[in-house]
C-alpha positions in Angstrom: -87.2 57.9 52.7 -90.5 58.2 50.7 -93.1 55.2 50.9 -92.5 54.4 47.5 -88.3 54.3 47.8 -89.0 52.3 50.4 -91.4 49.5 48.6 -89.2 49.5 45.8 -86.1 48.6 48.1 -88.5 45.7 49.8 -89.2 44.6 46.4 -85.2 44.4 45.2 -84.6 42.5 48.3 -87.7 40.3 47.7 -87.0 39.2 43.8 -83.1 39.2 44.8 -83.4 36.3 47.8 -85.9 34.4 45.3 -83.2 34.5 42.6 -80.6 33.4 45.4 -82.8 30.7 46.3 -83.5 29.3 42.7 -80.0 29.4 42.1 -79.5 27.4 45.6 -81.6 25.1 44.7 -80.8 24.7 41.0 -76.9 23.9 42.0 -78.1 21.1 44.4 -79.9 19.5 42.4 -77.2 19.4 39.8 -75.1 16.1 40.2 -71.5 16.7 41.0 -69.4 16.2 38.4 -65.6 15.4 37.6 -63.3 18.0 37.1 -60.0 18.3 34.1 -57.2 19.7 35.8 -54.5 20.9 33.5 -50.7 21.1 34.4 -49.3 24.4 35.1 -47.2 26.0 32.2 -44.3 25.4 34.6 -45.1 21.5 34.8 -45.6 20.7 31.6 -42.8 18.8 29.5 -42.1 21.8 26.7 -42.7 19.0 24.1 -46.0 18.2 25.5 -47.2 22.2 25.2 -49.4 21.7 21.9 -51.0 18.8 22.9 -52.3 20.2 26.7 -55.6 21.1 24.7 -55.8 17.5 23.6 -55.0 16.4 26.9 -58.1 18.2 28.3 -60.3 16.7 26.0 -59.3 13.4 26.4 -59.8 13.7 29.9 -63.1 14.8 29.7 -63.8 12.0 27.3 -62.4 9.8 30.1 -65.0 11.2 32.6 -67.5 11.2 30.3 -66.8 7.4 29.4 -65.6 5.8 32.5 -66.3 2.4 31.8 -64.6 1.1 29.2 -63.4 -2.5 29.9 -60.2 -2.8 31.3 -58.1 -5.9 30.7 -58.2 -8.5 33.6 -55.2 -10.6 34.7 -54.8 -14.4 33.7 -56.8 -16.5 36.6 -55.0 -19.3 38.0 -56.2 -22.9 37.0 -58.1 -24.4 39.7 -56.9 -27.7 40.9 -58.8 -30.9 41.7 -59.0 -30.6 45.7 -60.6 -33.8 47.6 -61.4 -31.4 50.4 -64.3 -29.5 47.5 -64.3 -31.9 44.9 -65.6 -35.7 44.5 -63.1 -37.5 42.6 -63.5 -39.7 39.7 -60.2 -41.9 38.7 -59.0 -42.9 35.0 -56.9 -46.3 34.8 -55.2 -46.1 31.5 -53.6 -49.6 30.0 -50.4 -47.1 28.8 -49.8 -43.5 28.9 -51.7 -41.8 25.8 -50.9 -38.4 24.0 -52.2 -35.2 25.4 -53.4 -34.7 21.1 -55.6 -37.7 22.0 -56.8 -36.9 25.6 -57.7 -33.6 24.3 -59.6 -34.6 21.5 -62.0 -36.2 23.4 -62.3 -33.2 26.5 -66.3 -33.1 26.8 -67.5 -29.7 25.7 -69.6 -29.4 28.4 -67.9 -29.0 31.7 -70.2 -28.8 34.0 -72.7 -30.6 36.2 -75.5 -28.4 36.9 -74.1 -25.3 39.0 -71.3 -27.5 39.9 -67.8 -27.1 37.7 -65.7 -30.2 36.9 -62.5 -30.2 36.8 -60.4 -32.4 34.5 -56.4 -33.3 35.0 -53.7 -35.7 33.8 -51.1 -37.2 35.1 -47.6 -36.2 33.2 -45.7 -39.5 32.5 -42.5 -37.3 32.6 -42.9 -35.1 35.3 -44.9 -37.0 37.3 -47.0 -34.0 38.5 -51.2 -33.4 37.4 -51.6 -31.0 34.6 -55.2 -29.2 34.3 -57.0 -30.3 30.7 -57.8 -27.4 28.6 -58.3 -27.1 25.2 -55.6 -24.4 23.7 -52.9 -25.9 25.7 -49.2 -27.1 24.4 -49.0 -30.8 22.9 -46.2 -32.5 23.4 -46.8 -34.3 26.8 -48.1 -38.2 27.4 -50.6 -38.9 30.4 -50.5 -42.2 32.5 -53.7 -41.3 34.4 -56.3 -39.1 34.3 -59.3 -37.6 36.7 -62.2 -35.7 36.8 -63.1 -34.2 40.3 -66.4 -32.2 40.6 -67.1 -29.2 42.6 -69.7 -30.6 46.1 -70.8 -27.1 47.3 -70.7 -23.4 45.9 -72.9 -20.4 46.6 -75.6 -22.3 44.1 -75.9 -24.7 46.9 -74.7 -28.6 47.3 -74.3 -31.0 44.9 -77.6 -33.1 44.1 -77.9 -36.4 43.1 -79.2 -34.9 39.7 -76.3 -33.2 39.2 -73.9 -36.3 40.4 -75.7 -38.3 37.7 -74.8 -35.3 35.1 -71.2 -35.8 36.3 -70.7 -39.6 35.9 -72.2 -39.5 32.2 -69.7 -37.0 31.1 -67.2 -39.2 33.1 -68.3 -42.7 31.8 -68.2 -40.9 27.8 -64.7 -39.2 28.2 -63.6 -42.1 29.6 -64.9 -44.4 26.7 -63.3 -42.0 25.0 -59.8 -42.4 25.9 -60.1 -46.3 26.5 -60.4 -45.8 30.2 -61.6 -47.4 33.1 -63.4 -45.0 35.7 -63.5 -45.4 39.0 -66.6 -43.2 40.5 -67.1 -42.9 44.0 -70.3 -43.5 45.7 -73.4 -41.2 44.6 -75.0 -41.3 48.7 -71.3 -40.7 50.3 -70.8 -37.6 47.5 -74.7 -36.3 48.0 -73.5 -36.6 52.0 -70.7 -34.9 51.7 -71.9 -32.0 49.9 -74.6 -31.2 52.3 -71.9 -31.2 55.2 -69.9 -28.8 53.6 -72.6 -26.6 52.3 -73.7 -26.7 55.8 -70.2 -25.1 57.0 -70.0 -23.0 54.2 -73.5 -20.8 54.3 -72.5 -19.4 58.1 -68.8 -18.4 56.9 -70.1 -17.0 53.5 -69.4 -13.4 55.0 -69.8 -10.2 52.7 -69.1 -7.3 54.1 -71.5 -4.2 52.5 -72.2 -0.7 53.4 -73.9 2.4 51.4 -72.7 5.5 51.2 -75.7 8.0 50.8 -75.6 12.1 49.5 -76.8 14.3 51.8 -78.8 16.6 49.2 -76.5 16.8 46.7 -76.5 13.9 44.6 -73.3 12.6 42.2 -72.4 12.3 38.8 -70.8 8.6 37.3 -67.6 10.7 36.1 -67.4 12.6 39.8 -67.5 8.8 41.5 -64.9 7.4 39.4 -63.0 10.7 39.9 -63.2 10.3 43.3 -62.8 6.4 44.0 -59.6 7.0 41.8 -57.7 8.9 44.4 -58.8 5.2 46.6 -57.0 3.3 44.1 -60.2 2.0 42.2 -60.6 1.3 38.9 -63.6 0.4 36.2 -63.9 -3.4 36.5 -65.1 -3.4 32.5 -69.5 -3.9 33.9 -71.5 -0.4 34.1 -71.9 0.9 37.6 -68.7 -1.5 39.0 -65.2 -0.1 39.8 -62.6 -2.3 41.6 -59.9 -2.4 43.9 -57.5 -4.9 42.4 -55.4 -7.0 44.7 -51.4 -6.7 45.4 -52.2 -10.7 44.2 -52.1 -11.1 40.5 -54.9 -13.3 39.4 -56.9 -12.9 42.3 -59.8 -11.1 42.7 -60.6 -7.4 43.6 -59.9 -6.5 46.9 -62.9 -4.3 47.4 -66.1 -3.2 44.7 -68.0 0.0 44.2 -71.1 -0.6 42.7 -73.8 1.8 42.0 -77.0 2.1 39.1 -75.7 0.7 35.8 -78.3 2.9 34.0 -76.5 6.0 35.3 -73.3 4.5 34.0 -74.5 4.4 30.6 -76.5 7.4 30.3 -75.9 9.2 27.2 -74.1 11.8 29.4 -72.7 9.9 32.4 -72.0 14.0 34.1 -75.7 14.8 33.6 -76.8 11.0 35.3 -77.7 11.3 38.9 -76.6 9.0 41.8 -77.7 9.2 45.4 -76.4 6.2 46.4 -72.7 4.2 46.6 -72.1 0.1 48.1 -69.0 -0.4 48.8 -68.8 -4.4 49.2 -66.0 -6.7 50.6 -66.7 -10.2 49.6 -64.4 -11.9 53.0 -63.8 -15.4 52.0 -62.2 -14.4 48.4 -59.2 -12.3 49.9 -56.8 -13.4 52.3 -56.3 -12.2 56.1 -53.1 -11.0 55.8 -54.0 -8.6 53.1 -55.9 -6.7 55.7 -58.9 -5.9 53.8 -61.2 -5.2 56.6 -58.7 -2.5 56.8 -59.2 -1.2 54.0 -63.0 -2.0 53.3 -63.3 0.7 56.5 -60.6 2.9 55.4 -62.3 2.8 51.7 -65.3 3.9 53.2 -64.7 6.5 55.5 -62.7 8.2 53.1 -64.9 8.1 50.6 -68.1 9.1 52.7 -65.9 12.3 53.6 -64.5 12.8 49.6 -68.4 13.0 48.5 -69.7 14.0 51.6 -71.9 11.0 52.2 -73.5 9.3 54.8 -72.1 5.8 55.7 -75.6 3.7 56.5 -76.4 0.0 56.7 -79.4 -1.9 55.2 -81.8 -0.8 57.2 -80.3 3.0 56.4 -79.3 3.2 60.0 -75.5 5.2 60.3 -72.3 3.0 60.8 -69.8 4.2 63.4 -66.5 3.4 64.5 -68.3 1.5 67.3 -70.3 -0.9 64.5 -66.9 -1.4 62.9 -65.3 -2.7 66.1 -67.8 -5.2 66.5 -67.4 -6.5 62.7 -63.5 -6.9 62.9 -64.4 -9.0 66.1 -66.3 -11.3 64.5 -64.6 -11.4 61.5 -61.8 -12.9 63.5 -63.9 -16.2 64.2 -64.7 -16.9 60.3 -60.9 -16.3 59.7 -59.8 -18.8 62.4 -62.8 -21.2 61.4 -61.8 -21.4 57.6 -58.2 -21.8 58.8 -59.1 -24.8 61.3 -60.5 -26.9 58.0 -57.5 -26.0 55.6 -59.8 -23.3 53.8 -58.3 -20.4 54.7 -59.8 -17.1 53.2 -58.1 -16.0 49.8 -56.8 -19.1 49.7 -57.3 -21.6 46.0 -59.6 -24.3 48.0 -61.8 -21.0 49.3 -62.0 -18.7 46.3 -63.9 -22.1 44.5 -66.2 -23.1 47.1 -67.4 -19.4 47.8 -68.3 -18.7 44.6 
């Protein structure tokens, strides 16, 4: 072979591993994105054949725009609980029309952070009815009450806000020709603290991060992706949800990534390096298992996008680290339960919130 052949040849190779490598490089730092699969010809209803090109596109307009809103199920009323709430009592002289009781609802329902709750007493059934305007007429109340919320995640109820809360009492009860009975603003004040105090240790939520390992992800490939997990877009940019078998309650686990990616102009060109997956403990009940599936969530996912499960600190999680956090995870569950707040239950949804 002739000196020049051979220089020739070294440059082919040369220019050839350089393309190779731009092309390498180019492909991971393209964002993976979600894929349209079309039925087979042997799959497809024979009434469904002209529309399969239709079908594509509205698939890829699907991927493209994953997060349209998604309608959420009615939540439940909450209930005036004396084990959250401070109670203020309504003596009426006779029962009064709900018409009349309604009329005179304060707009503003809340004290502060804290949310009040108001209820009447059916004179027919004999069983408290939640206040709200929108409700069906009809029924007569023989007593009514107001209970406000002591502790949430905003902290205990201050005497600030307890003064908020017996002016909207004292005018909704002038209001109805009622005479309140408020309990005492130190024994409230006390109280709160107290529970706030047992409430920060057992306000548990669970989080880990799921990280690429060079080759980052597109919006449209997560959602792709997290839908094979059961997840769904929760209706916010950058949030999908695992709804609960419960209907009302709420989501059994969250994805949440960058919002701004979500709403790029073109969520397949956006670029995401990072996933949390979040389980908020208190909200969902134990027998629903979801530490179960907070880990099952996340391993499979980890594997789906071929991501790194890390902590806070970025340090990895292993099945080790998940054996200590169903351990103690087993003491919050048995606390709550000791003082009639068991997790995912009414009284526990309010007060961690």
């Amino acid at each position: 072979m002739s000196l020049t052949l051979a220089l020739v040849l070294v440059a082919v190779v040369v220019v050839a591993a350089m393309v190779a490598h731009s092309v390498w490089s180019a492909r991971r730092a393209t964002p993976k994105r979600a894929t349209v699969v079309l039925p087979t010809p042997e799959r497809v209803d024979p009434s469904l054949l002209h529309s399969a090109h239709g079908a594509a596109d509205a698939a890829a307009a699907a991927a493209a725009e994953p997060f349209a809103p998604e309608p959420r199920a009615p939540r439940r009323a909450p209930r005036v609980d004396a084990l959250i709430d401070a109670i203020a009592t309504l003596t009426l002289e006779a029962p009064v029309s709900a018409e009349h009781v309604l009329a005179h609802l304060p707009t503003q329902r809340r004290a502060g952070s804290k949310p009040m709750h108001f209820e009447g007493l059916n004179a027919d059934s004999g069983e408290w009815e939640q206040l709200a305007d929108g409700q069906r007429h009809g029924q007569r109340y023989g007593e009514l009450q107001v209970g406000v919320q002591m502790a949430n995640r905003s902290g205990a109820l201050n005497e600030i806000e307890y003064s908020e809360f017996v002016q909207l009492v004292q005018g909704f009860a002038e209001g109805v020709a009622a005479m309140a009975d408020l309990p005492d603003m130190l024994d409230v004040v006390a109280r709160a603290r107290e529970l706030d105090n047992f409430a920060s240790p057992n306000d548990v939520q669970l989080t880990v991060q799921l990280r690429d390992q060079g080759v980052a992800w597109s919006p449209g490939y997560v959602q792709q992706v997290a839908a094979r997990h059961g997840f769904v877009p929760a209706g916010v940019a950058g949030r999908l949800v695992l709804p609960a078998a419960e209907e009302g309650a709420p989501p059994l686990l969250v994805i949440s990534f960058d919002p701004q990616a979500a709403l790029a102009d073109d969520p397949n060109q956006a670029v995401l390096r990072e996933l949390t997956l979040s389980l908020d403990v208190p909200q969902s009940a134990e027998a629903a298992e979801p530490f179960a599936a907070w880990q099952e969530a996340a391993r499979g996912l980890a594997a789906d996008v071929e991501g790194t499960l890390v902590d806070d600190d970025g340090k990895p999680i292993t099945l080790h680290h998940f054996a200590t956090i169903a351990g103690e995870l087993k003491t919050i569950y048995t606390t709550l339960e000791a003082r009639d707040m068991a997790a995912g239950s009414a009284v526990a949804r309010r007060l961690f919130s």
